[in-house]
C-alpha positions in Angstrom: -0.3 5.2 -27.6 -1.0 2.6 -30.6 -1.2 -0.9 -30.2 -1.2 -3.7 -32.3 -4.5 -5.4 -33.1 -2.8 -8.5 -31.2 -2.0 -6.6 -28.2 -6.1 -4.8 -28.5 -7.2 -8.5 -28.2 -4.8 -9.4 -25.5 -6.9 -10.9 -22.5 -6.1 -9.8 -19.3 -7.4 -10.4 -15.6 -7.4 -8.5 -12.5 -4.4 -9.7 -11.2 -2.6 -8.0 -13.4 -4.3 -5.3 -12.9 -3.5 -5.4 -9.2 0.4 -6.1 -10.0 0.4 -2.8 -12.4 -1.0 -1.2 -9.6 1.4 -2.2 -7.0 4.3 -1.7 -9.7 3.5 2.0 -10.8 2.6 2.1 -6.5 -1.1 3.8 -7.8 -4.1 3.0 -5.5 -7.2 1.4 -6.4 -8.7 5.0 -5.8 -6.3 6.7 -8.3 -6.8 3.9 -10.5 -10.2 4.8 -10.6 -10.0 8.8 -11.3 -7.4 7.9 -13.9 -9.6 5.8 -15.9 -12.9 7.3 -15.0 -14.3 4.4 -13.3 -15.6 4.2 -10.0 -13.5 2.9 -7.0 -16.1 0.1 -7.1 -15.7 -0.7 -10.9 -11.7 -1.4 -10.2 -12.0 -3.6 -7.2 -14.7 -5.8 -8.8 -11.9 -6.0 -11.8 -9.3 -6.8 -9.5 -11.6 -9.8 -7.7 -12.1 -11.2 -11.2 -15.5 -10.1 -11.4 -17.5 -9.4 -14.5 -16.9 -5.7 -16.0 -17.9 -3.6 -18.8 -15.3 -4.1 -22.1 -15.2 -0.4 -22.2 -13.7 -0.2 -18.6 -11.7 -3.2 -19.8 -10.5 -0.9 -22.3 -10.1 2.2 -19.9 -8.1 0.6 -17.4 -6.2 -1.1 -19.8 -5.5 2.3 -21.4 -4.4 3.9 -18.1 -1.8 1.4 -17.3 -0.1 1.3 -20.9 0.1 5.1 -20.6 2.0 4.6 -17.7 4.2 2.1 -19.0 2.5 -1.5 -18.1 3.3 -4.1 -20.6 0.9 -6.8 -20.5 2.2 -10.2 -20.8 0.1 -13.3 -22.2 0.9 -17.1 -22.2 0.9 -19.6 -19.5 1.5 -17.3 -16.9 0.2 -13.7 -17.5 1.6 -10.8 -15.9 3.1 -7.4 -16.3 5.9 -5.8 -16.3 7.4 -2.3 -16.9 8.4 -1.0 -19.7 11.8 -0.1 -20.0 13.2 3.4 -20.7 15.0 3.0 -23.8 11.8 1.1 -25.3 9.7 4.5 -25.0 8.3 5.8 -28.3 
């Protein structure tokens, strides 16, 4: 999927990570074999602790591919992407 440079850049936390989850109803452990991280990797994330950019990136690409928008601003969340906004 391509993304805008802005989007690349978009700073995201765990708890959204946690709220895609929940939304796409994907365990941590599924999480992890869909990015290629360890179980341990994705909870750390999800507890706001200190990760590698490239699983930054990796979870971040797993979650787009499943259709997680990312949402910045005051209060940063996610959402679904709709249908009929699908490539």
């Amino acid at each position: 999927m391509s993304e805008t440079k802005s989007t690349l850049k978009m700073h995201f936390v765990g708890e959204q990570v946690g709220a895609a989850r929940k939304l796409l109803k994907m365990s941590q452990a599924e999480l992890a074999t869909a990015t290629g991280l360890t179980l341990w990797t994705i909870t750390r994330f999800e507890r706001g602790q200190t990760v590698r950019p490239e699983a930054v990136e990796a979870v971040r690409e797993a979650l787009l591919e499943r259709g997680i928008e990312f949402l910045n601003g005051g209060a940063p969340g996610v959402r679904l992407r709709r249908k009929d906004q699908e490539d």
